[in-house]
C-alpha positions as CSV (number, residue, x, y, z in Angstrom):
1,X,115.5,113.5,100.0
2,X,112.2,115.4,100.0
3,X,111.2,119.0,101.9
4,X,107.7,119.2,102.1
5,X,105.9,122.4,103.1
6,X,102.0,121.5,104.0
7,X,99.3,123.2,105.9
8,X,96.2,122.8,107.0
9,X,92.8,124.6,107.8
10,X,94.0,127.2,110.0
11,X,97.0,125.7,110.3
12,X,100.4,127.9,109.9
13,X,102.7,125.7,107.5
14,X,105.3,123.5,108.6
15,X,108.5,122.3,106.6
16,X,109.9,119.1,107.2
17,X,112.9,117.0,105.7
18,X,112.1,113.3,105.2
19,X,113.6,110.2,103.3
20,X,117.1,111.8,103.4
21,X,118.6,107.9,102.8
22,X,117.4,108.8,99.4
23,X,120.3,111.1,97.9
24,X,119.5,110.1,94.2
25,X,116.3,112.4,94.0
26,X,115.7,116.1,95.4
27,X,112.2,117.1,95.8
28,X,110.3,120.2,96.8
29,X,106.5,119.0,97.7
30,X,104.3,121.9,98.9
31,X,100.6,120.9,99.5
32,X,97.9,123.2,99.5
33,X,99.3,126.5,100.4
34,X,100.0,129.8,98.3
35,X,103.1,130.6,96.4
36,X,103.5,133.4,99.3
37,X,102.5,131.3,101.9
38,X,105.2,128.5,100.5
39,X,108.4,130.9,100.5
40,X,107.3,132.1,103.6
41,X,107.5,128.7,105.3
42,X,111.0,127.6,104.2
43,X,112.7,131.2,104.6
44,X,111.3,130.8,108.0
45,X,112.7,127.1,109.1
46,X,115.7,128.9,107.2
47,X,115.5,126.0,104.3
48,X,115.5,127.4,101.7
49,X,112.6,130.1,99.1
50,X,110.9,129.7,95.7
51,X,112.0,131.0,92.9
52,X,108.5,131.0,91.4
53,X,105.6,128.4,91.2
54,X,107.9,126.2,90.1
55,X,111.1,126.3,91.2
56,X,112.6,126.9,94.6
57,X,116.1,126.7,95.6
58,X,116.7,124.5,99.0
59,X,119.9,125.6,101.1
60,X,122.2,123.1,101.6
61,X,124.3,123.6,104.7
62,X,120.5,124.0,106.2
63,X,119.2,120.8,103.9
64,X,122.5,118.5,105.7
65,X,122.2,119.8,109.5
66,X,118.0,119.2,108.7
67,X,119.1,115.4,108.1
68,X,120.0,115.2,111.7
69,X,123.0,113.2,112.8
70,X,124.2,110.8,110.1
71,X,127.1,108.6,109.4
72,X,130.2,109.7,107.8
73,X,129.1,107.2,105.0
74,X,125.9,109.4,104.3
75,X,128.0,112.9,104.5
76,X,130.2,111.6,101.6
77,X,127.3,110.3,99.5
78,X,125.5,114.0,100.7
79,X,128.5,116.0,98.9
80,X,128.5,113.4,95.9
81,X,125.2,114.8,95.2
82,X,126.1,118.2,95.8
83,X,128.9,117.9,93.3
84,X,126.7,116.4,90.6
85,X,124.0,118.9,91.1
86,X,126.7,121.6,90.9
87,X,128.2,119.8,87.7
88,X,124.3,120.2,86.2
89,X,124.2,123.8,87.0
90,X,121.4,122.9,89.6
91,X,123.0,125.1,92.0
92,X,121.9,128.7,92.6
93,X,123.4,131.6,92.0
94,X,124.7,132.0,95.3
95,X,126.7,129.1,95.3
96,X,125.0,127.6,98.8
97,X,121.6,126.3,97.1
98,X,120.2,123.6,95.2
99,X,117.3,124.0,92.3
100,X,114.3,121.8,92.7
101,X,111.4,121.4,90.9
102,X,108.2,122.2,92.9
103,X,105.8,119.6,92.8
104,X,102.3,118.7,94.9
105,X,103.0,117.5,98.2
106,X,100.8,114.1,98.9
107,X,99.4,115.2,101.9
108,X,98.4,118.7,102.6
C-alpha cells in the first residue's frame, strides 16, 4: 500500500492511496514538497502527519476506508498487517497509527 503526497508548480498537494492489493509493504512517498507543506497535506485528507523528515505515522481506520470498498478477504489480510505492525512496535503512540518510513515519491 503506498500514500503519496505530490505537488506541483502552483499546485496545492494532493494525497492519494494506491496499490492497496499490496498489504506486504507500507510506504509514505512525498515528492517535492516541504516537510510543512507534507504534514499539512495528510492532516488535511485526515490520513495521517509526519513525525519528522523521516518518519510519518499513517492513520489506519482513515488508511482502510481510503482503500475504498474491498472484499472481506482483503479486510482480514488489512488487520493481519495491522497485527504484525503492532507486534513490531510500528504502531504510534496513540494506538490508531502506523510508522512509515518517508521516502521520495516517483512523481512529483
Amino acid at each position: 500500500m503506498i500514500v503519496e503526497v505530490v505537488g506541483g508548480a502552483g499546485a496545492a498537494p494532493e494525497v492519494r492511496v494506491s496499490d492497496v492489493e499490496d498489504l506486504a509493504h507500507l510506504q509514505l512517498a512525498v515528492g517535492a514538497l516541504t516537510e510543512e507543506e507534507a504534514d499539512q497535506a495528510l492532516r488535511d485528507a485526515g490520513l495521517g502527519r509526519l513525525a519528522d523528515a523521516d518518519t510519518g505515522f499513517l492513520d489506519i481506520a482513515a488508511l482502510k476506508a481510503a482503500a475504498g470498498p474491498q472484499a472481506a478477504e482483503w479486510a482480514g489480510r488489512f488487520d493481519d498487517m495491522v497485527e504484525s505492525a503492532r507486534g513490531k512496535g510500528w504502531v504510534g503512540d496513540d494506538g490508531a497509527s502506523l510508522q512509515a518510513h518517508v521516502e521520495s515519491a516517483a512523481s512529483g
